[in-house]
Structure formats: C-alpha cells, structure tokens
N, C-alpha and C positions, 0 to 999 in steps of 0.2 A: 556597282559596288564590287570591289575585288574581292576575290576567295579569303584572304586571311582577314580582311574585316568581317565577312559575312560572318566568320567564327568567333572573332573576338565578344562582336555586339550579340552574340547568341548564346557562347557558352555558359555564362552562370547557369540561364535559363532554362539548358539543358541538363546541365548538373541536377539542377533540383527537379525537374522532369523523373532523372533516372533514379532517384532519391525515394521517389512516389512507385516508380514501376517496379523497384524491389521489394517494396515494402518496408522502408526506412521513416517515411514518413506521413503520416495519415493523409487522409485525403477525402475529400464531399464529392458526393456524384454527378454533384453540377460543376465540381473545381475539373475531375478531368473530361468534361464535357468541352470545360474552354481550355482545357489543353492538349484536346486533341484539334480543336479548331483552328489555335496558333500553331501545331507544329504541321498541318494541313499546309496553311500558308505558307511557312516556311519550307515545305515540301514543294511545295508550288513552283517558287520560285528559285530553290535550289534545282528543279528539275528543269526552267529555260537557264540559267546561267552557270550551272556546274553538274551538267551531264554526265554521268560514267567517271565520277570523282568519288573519293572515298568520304568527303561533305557528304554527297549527294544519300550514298549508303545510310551513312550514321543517320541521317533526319530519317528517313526514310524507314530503318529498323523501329527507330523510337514512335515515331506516327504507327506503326502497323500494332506496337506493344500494345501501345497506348490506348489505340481502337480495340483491343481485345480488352484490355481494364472495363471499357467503358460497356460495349456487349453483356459482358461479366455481369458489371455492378448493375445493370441496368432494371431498374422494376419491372418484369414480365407483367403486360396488360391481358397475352391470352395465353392459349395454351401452349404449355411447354414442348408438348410433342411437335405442332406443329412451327412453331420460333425457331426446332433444332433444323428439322427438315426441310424447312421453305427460305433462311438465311444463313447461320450458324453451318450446314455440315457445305454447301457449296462453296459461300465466302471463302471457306479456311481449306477445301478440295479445290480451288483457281491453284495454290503455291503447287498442288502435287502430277501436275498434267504432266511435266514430262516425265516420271516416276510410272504414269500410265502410260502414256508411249512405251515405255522400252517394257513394260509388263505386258503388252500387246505383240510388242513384234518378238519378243522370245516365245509365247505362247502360238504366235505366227510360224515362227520357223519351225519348230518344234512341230507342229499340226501337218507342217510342209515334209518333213524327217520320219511322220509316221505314214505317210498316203504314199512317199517314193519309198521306203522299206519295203509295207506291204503288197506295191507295183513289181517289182524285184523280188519278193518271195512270201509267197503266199502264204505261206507257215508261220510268217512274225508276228500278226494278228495272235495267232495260241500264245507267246510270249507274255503278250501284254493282256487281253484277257481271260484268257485260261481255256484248256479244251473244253469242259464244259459248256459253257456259253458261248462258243462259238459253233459248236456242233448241234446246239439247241438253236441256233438262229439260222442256222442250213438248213434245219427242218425245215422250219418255221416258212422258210422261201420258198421251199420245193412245196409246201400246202397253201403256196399263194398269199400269205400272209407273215410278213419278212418283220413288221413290227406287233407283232400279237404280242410280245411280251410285257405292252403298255395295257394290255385292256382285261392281265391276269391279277389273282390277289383281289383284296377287300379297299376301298378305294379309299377308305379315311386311315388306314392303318400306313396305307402305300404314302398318302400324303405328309403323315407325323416323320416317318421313319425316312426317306429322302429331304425331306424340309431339313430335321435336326441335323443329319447326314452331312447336307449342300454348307448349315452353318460353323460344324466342326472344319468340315474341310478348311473355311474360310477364318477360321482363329486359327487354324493350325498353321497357311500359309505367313499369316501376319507374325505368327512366334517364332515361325523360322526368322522370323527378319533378326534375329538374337547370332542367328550363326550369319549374322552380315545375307548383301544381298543373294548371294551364291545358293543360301541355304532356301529361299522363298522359290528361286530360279530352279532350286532340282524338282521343288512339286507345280511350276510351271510348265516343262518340259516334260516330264511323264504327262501330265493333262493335257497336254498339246499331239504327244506322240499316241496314245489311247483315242482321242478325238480322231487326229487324221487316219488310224489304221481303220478304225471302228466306220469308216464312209467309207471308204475305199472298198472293204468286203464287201459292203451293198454295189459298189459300183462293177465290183466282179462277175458280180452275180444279176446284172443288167437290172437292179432294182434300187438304184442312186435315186431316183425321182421321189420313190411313197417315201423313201428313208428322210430324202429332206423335208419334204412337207408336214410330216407327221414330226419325228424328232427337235424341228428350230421352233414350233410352235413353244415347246417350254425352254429350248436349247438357247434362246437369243438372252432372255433373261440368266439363267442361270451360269452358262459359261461367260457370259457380259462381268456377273456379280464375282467368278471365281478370278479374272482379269484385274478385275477393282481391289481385291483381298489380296494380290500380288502386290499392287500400288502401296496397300496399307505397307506390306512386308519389307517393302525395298524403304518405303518411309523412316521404320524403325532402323531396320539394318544401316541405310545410310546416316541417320541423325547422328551416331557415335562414331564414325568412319570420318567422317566430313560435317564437321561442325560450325565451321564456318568462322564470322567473327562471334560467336558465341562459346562461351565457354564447353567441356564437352559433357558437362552433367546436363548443364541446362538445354542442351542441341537433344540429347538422348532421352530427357524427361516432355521437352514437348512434341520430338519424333513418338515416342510411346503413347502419347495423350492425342492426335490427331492420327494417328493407324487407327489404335484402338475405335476413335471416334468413328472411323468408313467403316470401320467391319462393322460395328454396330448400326451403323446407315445402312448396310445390305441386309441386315433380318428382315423387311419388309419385304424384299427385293425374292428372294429366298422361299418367302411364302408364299408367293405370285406363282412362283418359277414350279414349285413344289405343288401349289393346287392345280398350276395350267398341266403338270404332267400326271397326275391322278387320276381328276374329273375330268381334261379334256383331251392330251395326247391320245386314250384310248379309243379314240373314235375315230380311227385310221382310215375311215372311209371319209371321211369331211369333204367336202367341196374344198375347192382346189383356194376359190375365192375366199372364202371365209380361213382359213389356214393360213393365208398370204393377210390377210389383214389384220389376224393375229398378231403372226409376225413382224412385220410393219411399224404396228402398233409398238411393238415392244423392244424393237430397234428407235424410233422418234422418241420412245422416254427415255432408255437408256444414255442415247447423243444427247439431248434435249438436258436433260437431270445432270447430268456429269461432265459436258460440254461446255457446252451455251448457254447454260445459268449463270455458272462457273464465272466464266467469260463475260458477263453480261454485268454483275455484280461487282467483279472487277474494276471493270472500267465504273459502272456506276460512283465508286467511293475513292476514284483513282489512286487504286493500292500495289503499289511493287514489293514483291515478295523477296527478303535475302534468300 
C-alpha cells in the first residue's frame, strides 16, 4: 500500500484517537485498550513499510500517548509502590538513556579535570574542599587511618543527615534543569571536579587502595543516583529547548512530570547509599572480598535497574520514543 493511502484509510481514525488523548472526548478503559491495540498495528506496519518517514513518527507518538492513557487509567490490582518501581519509572527512563549518557560523560570529564589539576598542583584539592578537611585527612593518613572520618559521629544521626543531604542535592540538580541544561552541568562538573581531586590526594599520599575500597562501598550507589538527578535535570532543561513535534507547554509539562518522576525513583537509592556509608563504610578494615561484593553488588542494580530493564521493556511493548 502506498504512503498516501496508508493516510488517507487511517486519518479519521486518527483524528478521533487524538480527540481522546486530549481529553475532547470521553472515553471507557477497555475503548483505549483497543486503541491502543489498533494503533500497535498500525505501528507495526508503518514501521516495515515507512521507516524514518514522518507517517512513521505520527503513529508512533500516538501509540506511545496512548499506552500512557491506558497505564493511567488502568485499575491497580497491587501495590502502587511497587507498579511504579517495577514498570512505570523504567518504561518511561528507556526515552531518557541518552540524557544519561551525556550526564555521565560530563560528570566523566569533569572527575578527569579534578585528578590532572590536582596531579599539577597539589594545592587545588584546598580550593575545592577547604583547608580544614583536607588537613584533617593528612592527619588522618599519617595515624594510618586515611578514611577514619567514616567511623566518627553517632551512626543514625550520620545516616538521616547524608541521606536528606544526597536527596537535596539531587532535586536541586533536577531544578537546575529551569536554567536549561548548562545550569544541571555546572553542579555536575563541580561533583566531578571534587570527586577526581578528593582520590587523587589519596593517591598522593600512596593510600588510593583503603580510599577505594572503603569509599565505592556507598560511592557506587550514590554518585550512580547524583548521575541519574543530572538525567532528570537535562530532562527538564531540554523538554522547553527542544520540543520537538509537540507543542512547547506540553514538551516542558511532561519533561517536568518524568524528571520529577527519577528523582523521586532515587530516594530509595539514596537510603541504601546513605545507610551503606553510616552503618558500614565505617568499618574500614573489611576484607577486601566482602567490600568488592558490596560494590559489585551495587554496580549490577544500578546497570541492571537503569539499563537493561529499561532496555528490556522497551523492546518487550515495541515502543520508540519521539
């Protein structure tokens, strides 16, 4: 069938599709149950016979609406906590992967810009941390114990007060996304440049080894989740920049409502990250194995949860994202 029939025999059907997805005109749970089913089809086969065509798009935005109506409307049989976290926040984190790419590799380079400063001069470390705490972790080396500053303080005060801490950070990054993506990127790039000087001193000081095994034990989760709150950031920032074929209230309202959404997916992430460096970063003496399978551990959910779910899901309901 040629492209301009496929449109012809399809547009009413579309009209009144988009009729339903704005809320023009009512609609039963099972009505766009079979409308998402026929624009499925339709997807199907606009994706063998008009690939990378602007057809292809239009069905393709409509099916994806559509599938969110239907999620929406849909009667929760269990718990809501777990419907958000186990389909809802991954489905709808597959559109935001390359968002986490580039919030990866700035926080990459960035990490890279803080270990060659403080390679180049030793002094830039005080810059970014402050003389206090870095003169307090000189000690700390020179009495053989380079991370003691995990195993001071009362351990549930330690844990409330880093947890809230990890999660301000992490809506603060996503608000930046208001001054476009630049504004999420300057508190990427300071946490990148702080990160890389802050190993590098250990590594000066010939004690790189206890710093990583002790430190990624809660470092993997938490700088993972500050990475993620970038994603949400560039999320927002970009939806009103680049809107796409969508109007730019409505690109900026559900950029805002799916940021918002990750950051609120990493408070669990946050609490993990937060009790791992309380209750257990402090035991700086750990076996080497159990540290390493900590870590491990908390690299496979993070890939796993934000990856390959992601990914997995995707392809399951064969969805392409505008």
């Amino acid at each position: 069938m040629k492209e301009i029939t496929f449109l012809k025999q399809n547009a009413p059907k579309w009209e009144a599709y988009e009729k339903v997805i704005d809320g023009k005109e009512p609609v039963k749970p099972a009505q766009l149950t079979d409308m998402f089913i026929e624009l499925t089809d339709d997807l199907s086969y606009a994706n063998s016979n008009y690939n990378q065509t602007n057809t292809n798009a239009y069905v393709n935005s409509l099916a994806s609406r559509v599938h969110h109506l239907v999620y929406k409307n849909k009667k929760e049989t269990g718990n809501r906590f777990v419907s958000f976290y186990a389909k809802e926040l991954p489905l709808m984190f597959a559109r935001y992967h390359k968002n986490l790419f580039y919030s990866f590799l700035i926080t990459a380079v960035a990490t890279l810009i803080g270990v060659l400063s403080q390679l180049y001069d030793d002094s830039f470390v005080r810059l970014i941390l402050g003389d206090y705490y870095v003169d307090e972790t000189i000690e700390r080396i020179k009495h053989g114990n380079p991370i003691g500053i995990y195993g001071e303080g009362n351990q549930f005060l330690m844990f409330v007060y880093i947890t809230l801490n990890n999660i301000k950070v992490s809506f603060f990054a996503f608000v930046l996304g208001l001054a476009t993506a630049f504004g999420t990127s300057l508190l990427l790039i300071q946490n990148g440049i702080m990160l890389g000087c802050f190993f590098t001193l250990f590594y000066q000081y010939n004690v790189i080894d206890k710093a990583l095994k002790v430190v990624w034990i809660h470092g993997t989760l938490e700088i993972s989740a500050i990475i993620i709150a970038g994603c949400a950031g560039f999320v927002l920032g970009n939806s009103f920049i680049f809107p796409k074929t969508h109007t730019r209230m409505h690109s900026f309202m559900r950029g805002g409502k799916d940021g918002l959404k990750i950051v609120v997916g990493l408070i669990p992430v946050f609490i993990m990250a937060g009790f791992l460096e309380s209750f257990v970063t402090r035991y700086t003496e750990m076996h080497i194995a159990l540290s390493l399978t900590i870590i491990i551990a908390s690299f496979i959910f993070i890939t796993g949860y934000f990856i390959v779910l992601p990914l997995y899901l995707k392809n399951k309901y064969q969805l392409k994202y505008d």
